[in-house]
C-alpha positions as CSV (number, residue, x, y, z in Angstrom):
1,X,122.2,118.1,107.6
2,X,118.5,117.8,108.7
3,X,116.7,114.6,109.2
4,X,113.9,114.1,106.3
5,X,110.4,114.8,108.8
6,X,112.4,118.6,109.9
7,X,110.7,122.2,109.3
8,X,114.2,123.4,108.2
9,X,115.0,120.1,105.4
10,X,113.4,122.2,102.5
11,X,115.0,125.7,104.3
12,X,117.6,127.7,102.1
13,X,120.6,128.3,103.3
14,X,122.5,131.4,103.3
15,X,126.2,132.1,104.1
16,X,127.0,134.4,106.9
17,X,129.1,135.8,108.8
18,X,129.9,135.5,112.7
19,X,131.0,138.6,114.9
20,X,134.9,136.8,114.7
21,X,134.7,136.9,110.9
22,X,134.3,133.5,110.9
23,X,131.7,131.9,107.6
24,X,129.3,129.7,109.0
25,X,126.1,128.1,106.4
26,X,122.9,129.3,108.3
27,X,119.1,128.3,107.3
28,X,116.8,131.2,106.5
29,X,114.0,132.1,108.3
30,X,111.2,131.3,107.0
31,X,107.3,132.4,107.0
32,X,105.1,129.7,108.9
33,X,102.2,128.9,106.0
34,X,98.7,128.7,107.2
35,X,97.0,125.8,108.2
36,X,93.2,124.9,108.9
37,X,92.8,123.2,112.5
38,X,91.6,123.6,115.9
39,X,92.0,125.5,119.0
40,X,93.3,122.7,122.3
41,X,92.9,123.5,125.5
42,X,96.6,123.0,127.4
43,X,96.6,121.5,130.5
44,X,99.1,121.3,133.5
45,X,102.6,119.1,132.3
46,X,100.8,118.8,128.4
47,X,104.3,118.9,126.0
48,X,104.3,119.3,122.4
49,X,105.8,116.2,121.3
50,X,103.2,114.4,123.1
51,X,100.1,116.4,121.8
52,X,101.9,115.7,118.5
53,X,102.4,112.2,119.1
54,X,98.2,112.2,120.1
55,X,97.5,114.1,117.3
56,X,99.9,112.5,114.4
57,X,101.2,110.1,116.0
58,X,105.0,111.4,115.9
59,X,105.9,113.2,118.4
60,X,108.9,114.9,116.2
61,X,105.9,117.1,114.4
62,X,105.7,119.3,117.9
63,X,107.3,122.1,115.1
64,X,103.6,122.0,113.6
65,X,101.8,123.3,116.4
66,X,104.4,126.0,116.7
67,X,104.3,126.7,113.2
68,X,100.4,127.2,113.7
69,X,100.8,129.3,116.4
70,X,103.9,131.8,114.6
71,X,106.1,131.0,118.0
72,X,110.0,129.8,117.0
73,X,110.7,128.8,120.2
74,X,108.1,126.0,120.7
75,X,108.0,125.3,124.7
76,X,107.1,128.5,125.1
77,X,103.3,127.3,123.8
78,X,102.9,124.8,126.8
79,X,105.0,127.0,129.7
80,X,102.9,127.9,132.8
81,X,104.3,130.4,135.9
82,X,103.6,128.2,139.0
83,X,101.8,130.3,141.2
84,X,101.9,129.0,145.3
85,X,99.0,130.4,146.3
86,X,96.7,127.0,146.3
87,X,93.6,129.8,146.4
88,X,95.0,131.0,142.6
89,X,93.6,128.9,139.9
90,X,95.8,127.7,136.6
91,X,95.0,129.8,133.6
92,X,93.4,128.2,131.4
93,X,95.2,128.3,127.6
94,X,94.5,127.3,124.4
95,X,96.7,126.7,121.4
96,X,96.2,126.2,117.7
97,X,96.9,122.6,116.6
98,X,96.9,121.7,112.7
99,X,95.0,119.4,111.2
100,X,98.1,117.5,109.6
């Protein structure tokens, strides 16, 4: 169901129900562990996948940075508001990337 290098392959999975009443296998959330690593400052089009692929080299370990930072929905790390105002400076961000 998930490919071998996915958060979810060692996931339980649970039987649920839909709103039709329709049984559907779902994989239970789970509680990101802890990890020791370092904070990275994000800069303007920076993507997980490729901060992963710099960092691991595999870009399909983006989910470890998320993990590290407790967000589920991963872009949401690297998403900036354009502001355009040109006198209106980026923010500058930083997120938590795991050692491995």
């Amino acid at each position: 169901m998930f490919d071998e290098n996915s958060r979810y392959i060692k996931g339980v999975t649970v039987e649920v129900e839909t709103a039709q009443g329709v049984k559907v296998l779902a994989v239970k959330l789970r509680r990101p562990p802890y990890v020791p690593g370092k904070f990275t400052e994000t800069k303007g089009t920076d993507r997980l996948d490729m901060m992963a692929h710099r960092r691991y080299k595999d870009g399909t370990k983006f989910w470890h940075v998320a993990d590290a930072n407790s967000e589920l929905e991963a872009n949401r790390l690297v998403e900036r508001e354009r502001n355009e105002n040109p006198l209106v400076r980026e923010e500058t961000r930083f997120i938590f990337v795991p050692e491995s």
